[in-house]
C-alpha positions as CSV (number, residue, x, y, z in Angstrom):
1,X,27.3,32.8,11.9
2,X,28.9,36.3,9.9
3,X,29.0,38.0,13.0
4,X,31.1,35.1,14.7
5,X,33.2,35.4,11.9
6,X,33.4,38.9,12.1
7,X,34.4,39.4,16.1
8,X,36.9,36.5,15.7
9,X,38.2,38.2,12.8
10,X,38.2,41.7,15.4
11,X,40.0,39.8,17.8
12,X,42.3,37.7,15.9
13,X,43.6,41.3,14.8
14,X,43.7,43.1,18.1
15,X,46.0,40.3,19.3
16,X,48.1,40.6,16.2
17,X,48.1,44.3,16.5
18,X,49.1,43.5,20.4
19,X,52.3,41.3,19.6
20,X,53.4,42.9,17.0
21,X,53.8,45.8,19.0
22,X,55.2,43.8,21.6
23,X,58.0,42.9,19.7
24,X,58.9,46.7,18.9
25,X,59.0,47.2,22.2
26,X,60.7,43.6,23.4
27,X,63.7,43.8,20.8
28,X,64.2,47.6,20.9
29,X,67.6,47.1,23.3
30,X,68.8,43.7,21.1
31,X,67.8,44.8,17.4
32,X,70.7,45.6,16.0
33,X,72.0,42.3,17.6
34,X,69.5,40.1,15.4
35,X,70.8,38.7,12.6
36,X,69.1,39.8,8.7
37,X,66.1,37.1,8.9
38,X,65.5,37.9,12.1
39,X,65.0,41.5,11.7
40,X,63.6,41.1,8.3
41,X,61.0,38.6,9.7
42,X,60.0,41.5,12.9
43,X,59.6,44.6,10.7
44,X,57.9,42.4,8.0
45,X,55.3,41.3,10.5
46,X,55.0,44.8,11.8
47,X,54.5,46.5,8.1
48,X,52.1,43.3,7.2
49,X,50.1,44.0,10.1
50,X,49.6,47.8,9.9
51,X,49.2,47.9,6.3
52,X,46.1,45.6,6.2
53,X,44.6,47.2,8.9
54,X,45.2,50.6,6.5
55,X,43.8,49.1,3.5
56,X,40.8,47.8,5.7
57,X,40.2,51.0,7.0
58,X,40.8,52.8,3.3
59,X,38.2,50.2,1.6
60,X,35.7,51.1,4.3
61,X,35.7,55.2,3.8
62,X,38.2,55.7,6.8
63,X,40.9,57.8,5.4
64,X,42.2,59.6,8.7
65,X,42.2,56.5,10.9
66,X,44.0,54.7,8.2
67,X,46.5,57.5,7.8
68,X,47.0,57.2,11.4
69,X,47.7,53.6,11.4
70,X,50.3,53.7,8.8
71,X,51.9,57.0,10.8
72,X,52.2,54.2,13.5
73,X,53.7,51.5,11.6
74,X,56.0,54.2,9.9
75,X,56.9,54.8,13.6
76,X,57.2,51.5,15.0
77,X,59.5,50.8,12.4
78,X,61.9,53.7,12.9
79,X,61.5,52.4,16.5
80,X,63.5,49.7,15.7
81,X,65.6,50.9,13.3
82,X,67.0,53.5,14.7
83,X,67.0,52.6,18.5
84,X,70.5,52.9,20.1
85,X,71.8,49.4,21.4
86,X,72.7,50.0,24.8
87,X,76.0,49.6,26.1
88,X,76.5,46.7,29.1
């Protein structure tokens, strides 16, 4: 019954790890356009995410892969944050 656990627990986080990507990449064009919740709601989901897959990977010995997971959350991020809004 752990392992079930566990893989759900795999894939419940590769699907979150999925989406949250996807909205990086969906919103990229309108993000500036969102209003305060709404962007505070995408970058907090994107920062909760890749920040308890670092801790994860720090309380299991895995310094490099969790220093590459918050390089990638620093940068998905700044995706957003700094994408131009293009013009119509």
């Amino acid at each position: 019954m752990d392992m079930l656990f566990i893989v759900l627990h795999v894939l419940f986080g590769l699907g979150s790890f999925a989406g949250s990507l996807m909205l990086a990449v969906g919103f990229k064009d309108k993000f500036n356009e969102l209003n305060t919740l709404q962007k505070s709601g995408i970058l907090l989901t994107i920062i909760s995410l890749f920040a308890t897959i670092a801790v994860t990977m720090v309380s299991n010995g895995n310094m490099i892969a969790a220093i590459i997971f918050i390089a990638l959350g620093v940068a998905a991020c700044g995706y957003l944050a700094f994408a131009k809004t293009k013009v119509a």
